[in-house]
Wavefront OBJ file of the C-alpha trace (Angstrom):
o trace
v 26.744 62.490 3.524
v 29.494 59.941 3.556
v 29.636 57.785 0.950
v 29.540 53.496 2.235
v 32.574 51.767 1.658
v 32.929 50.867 -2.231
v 33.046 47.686 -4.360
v 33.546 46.478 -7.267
v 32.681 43.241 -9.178
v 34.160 42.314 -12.357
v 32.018 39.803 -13.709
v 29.821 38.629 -16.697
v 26.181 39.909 -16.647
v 23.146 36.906 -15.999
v 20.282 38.551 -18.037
v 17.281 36.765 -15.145
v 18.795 38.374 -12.533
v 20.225 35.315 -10.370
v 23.893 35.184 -10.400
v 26.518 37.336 -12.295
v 27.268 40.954 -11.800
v 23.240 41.268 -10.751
v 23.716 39.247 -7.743
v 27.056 40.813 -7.043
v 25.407 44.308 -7.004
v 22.390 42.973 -4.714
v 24.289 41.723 -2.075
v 26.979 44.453 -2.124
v 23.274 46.649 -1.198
v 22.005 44.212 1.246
v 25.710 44.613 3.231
v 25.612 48.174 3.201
v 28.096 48.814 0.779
v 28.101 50.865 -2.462
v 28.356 48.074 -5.443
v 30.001 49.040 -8.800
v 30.966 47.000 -11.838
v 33.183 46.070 -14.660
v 31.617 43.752 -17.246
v 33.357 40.966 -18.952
v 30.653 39.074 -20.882
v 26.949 39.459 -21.506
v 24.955 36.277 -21.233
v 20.704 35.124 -22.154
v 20.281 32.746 -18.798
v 17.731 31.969 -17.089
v 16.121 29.544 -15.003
v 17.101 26.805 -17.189
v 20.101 27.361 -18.273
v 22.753 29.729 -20.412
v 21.317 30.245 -23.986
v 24.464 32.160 -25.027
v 27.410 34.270 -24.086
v 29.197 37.172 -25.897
v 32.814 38.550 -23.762
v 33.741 42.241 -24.240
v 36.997 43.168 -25.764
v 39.778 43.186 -23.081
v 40.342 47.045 -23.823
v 36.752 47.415 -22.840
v 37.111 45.780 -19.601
v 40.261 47.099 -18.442
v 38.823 50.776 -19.563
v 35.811 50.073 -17.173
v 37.935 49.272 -14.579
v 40.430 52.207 -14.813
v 37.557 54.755 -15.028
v 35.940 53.117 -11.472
v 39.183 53.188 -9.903
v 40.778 55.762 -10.837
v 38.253 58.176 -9.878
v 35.927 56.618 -7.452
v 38.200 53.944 -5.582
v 37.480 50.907 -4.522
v 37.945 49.342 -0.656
v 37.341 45.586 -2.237
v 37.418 43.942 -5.618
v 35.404 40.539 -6.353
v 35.943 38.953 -9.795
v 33.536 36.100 -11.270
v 33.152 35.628 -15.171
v 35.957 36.087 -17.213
v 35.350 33.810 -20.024
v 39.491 33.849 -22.352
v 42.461 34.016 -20.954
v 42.969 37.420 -22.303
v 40.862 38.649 -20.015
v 41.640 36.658 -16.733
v 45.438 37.542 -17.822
v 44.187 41.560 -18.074
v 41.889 41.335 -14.559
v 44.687 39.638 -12.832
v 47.069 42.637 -13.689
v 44.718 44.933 -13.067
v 44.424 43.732 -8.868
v 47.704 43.080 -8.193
v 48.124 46.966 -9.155
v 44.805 47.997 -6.944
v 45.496 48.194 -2.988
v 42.682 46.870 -2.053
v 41.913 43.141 -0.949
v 40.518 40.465 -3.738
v 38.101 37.851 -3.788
v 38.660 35.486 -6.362
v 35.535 33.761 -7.355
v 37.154 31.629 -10.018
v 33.777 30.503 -12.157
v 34.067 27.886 -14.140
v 30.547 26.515 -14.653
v 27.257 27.540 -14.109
v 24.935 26.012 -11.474
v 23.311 24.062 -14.950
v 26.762 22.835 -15.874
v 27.140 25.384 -18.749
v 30.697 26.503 -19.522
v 31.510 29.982 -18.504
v 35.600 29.844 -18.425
v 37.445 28.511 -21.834
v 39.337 25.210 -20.856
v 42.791 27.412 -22.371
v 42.041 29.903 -19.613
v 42.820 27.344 -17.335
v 46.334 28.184 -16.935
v 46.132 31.691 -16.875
v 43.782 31.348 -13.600
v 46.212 29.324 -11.458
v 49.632 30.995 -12.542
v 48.165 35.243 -12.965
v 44.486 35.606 -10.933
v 45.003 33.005 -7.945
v 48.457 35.071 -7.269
v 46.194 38.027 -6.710
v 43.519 36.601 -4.757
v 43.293 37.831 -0.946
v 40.696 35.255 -0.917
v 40.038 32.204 -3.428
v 36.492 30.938 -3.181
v 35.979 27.746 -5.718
v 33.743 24.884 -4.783
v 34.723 21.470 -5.382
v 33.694 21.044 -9.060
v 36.230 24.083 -9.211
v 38.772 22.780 -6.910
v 38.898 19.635 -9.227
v 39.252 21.685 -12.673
v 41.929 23.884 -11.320
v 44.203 21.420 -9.127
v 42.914 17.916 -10.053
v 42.236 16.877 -6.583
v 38.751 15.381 -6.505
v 36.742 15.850 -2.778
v 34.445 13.271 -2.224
v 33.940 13.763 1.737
v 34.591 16.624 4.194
v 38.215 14.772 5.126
v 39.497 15.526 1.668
v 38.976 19.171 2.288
v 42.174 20.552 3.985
v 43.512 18.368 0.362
v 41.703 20.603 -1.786
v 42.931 23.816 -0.137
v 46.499 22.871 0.054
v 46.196 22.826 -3.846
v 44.705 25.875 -4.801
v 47.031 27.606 -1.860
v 50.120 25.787 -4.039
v 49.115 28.422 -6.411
v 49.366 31.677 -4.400
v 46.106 33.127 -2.680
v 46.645 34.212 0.637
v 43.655 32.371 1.700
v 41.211 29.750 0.485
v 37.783 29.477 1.031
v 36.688 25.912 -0.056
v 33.014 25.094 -0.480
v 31.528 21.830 0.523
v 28.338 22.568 -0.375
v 28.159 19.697 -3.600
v 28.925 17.349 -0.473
v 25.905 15.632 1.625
v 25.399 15.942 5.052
v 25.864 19.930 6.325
v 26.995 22.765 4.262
v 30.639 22.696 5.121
v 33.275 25.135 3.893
v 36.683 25.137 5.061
v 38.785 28.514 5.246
v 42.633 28.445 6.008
v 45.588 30.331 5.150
v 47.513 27.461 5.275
v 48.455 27.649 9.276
v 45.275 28.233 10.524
v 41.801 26.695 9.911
v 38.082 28.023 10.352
v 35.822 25.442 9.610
v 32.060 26.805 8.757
v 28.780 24.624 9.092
v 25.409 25.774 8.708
v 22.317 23.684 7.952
v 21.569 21.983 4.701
v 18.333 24.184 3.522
v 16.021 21.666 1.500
v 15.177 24.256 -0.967
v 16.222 23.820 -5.034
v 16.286 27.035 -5.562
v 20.052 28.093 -5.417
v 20.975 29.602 -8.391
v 23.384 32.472 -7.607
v 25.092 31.288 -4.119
v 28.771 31.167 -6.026
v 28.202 34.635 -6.662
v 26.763 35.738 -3.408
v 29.055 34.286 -1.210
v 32.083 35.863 -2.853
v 30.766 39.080 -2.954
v 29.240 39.141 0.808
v 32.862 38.532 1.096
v 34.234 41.189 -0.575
v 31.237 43.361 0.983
v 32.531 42.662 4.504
v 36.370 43.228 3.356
v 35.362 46.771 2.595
v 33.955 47.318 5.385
v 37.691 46.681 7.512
v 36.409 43.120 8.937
v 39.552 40.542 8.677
v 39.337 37.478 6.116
v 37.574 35.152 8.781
v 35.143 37.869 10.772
v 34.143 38.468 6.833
v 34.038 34.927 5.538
v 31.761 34.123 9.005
v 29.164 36.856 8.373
v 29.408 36.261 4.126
v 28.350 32.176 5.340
v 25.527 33.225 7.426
v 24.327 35.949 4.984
v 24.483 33.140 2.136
v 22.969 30.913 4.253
v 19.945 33.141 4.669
v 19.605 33.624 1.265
v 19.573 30.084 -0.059
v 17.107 29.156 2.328
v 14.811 32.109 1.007
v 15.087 31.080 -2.237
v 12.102 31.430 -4.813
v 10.930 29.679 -7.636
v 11.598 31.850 -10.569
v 10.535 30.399 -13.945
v 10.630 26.685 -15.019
v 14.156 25.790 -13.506
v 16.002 26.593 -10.718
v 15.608 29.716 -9.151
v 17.658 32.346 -7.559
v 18.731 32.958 -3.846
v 16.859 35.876 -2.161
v 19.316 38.189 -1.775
v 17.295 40.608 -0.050
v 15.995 38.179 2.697
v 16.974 40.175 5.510
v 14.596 43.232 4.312
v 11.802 40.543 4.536
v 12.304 39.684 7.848
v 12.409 43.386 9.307
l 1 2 3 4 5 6 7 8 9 10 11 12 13 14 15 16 17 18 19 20 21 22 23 24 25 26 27 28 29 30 31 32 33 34 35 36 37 38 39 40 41 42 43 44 45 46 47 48 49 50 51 52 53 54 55 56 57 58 59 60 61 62 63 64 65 66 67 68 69 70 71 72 73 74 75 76 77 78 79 80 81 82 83 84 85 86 87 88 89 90 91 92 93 94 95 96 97 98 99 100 101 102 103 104 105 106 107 108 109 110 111 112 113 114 115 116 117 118 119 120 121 122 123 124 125 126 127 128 129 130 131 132 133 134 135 136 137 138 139 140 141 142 143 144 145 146 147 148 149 150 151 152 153 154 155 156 157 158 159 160 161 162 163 164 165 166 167 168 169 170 171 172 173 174 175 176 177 178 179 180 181 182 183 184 185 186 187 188 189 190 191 192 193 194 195 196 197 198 199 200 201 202 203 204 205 206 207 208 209 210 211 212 213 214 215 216 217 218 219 220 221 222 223 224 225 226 227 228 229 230 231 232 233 234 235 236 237 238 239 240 241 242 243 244 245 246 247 248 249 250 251 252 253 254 255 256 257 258 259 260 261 262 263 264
């Protein structure tokens, strides 16, 4: 048997299942690719909200990532959580020396506004992990923490990625979804553009999409598709998902990340 085409998601863990490293590893299955992990933080969330959050020590993260790579390989690397500087500044090394493409999910907040990046990591994400990224994927809450430039309507969108370009990604995916109207992302490498619309789903239930998105990404990476054949199929997987999306106990619940095993 040949093994599917490997990745790997270095990311905090969500303990209900949503978002994190769990939702990383369920879409990396749903895509047909062989999901594997490094965890940076352990967190109690659930539908309401984060409770807590504990990182790992930076030798512990970059030992899980040697001991994937090194043996197994990898054919795409997605990064979410990384909590300190320390260990954005440690994942960011670790990429640039892994020949493989990156998606840079650069996580900030969670989808209840709980903090998940320390403000003095700030720095260390636009000057060591943006460098790395093949792909940056922030949404505009992001955009706005990292660059300063605030998106208010679609036409500020080409604004947005000419900032977090300024700090080295070979592409940027930004993500309109916080705007009204369709969900519109824009993906350019600075020359061209590839503008994505899909419906607005009227469903609550989106906890996770962050997550998802970058990783159906990084899932279609490994499998040789360029950045914009695997940023088109990542959108309509996504799009799938959110609009399967479940209640899931007394907040907001996750996407349905295995929405196309439903339908068949």
């Amino acid at each position: 048997m040949t093994a599917p085409p490997r990745v790997l998601t270095v990311a905090g863990s969500d303990s209900g299942g949503g978002a994190g490293i769990q939702a990383d590893l369920k879409t990396m299955l749903a895509l047909g690719t062989h999901g594997m992990c490094v965890v940076t933080a352990v967190t109690a969330q659930n539908s309401l909200g984060v409770q807590g959050a504990w990182e790992l020590p930076v030798d512990a993260v970059r030992a899980q990532y040697r001991s994937v790579v090194d043996d197994i390989g990898v054919q795409a690397v997605k990064t979410g959580m990384l909590g300190s500087a320390e260990i954005v500044e440690a994942v960011a090394e670790l990429i640039a020396g892994t020949d493989a493409p990156a998606v840079v999910d650069p996580v900030g907040v969670s989808k209840h506004g709980d903090a998940l990046l320390a403000a003095s990591a700030l720095d260390s994400v636009r000057t060591k992990l943006l460098p790395a990224a093949t792909v940056a994927t922030p949404n505009l809450d992001e955009v706005a923490q990292l660059t300063g430039v605030r998106v208010e309507s679609e036409d500020g969108m080409r604004r947005a990625a000419a900032a977090v370009l300024a700090y080295g990604p070979a592409w940027a995916l930004i993500k309109g979804g916080h705007l009204s109207g369709d969900a519109v992302d824009l993906l350019t490498d600075g020359s061209e553009e590839h503008w994505l619309r899909s419906p607005r789903h009227d469903n609550r239930h989106t906890h996770g999409t962050g997550c998802t998105l970058a990783s159906a990404v990084a899932a279609q990476l490994a499998k040789g598709r360029s950045v914009p054949e695997a940023v088109a199929a990542a959108k309509e997987y996504v799009t799938g998902a959110i609009a399967a999306g479940f209640a899931l106990g007394g907040g907001i619940g996750p996407v349905d990340h295995g929405w196309r095993f439903r339908e068949a």
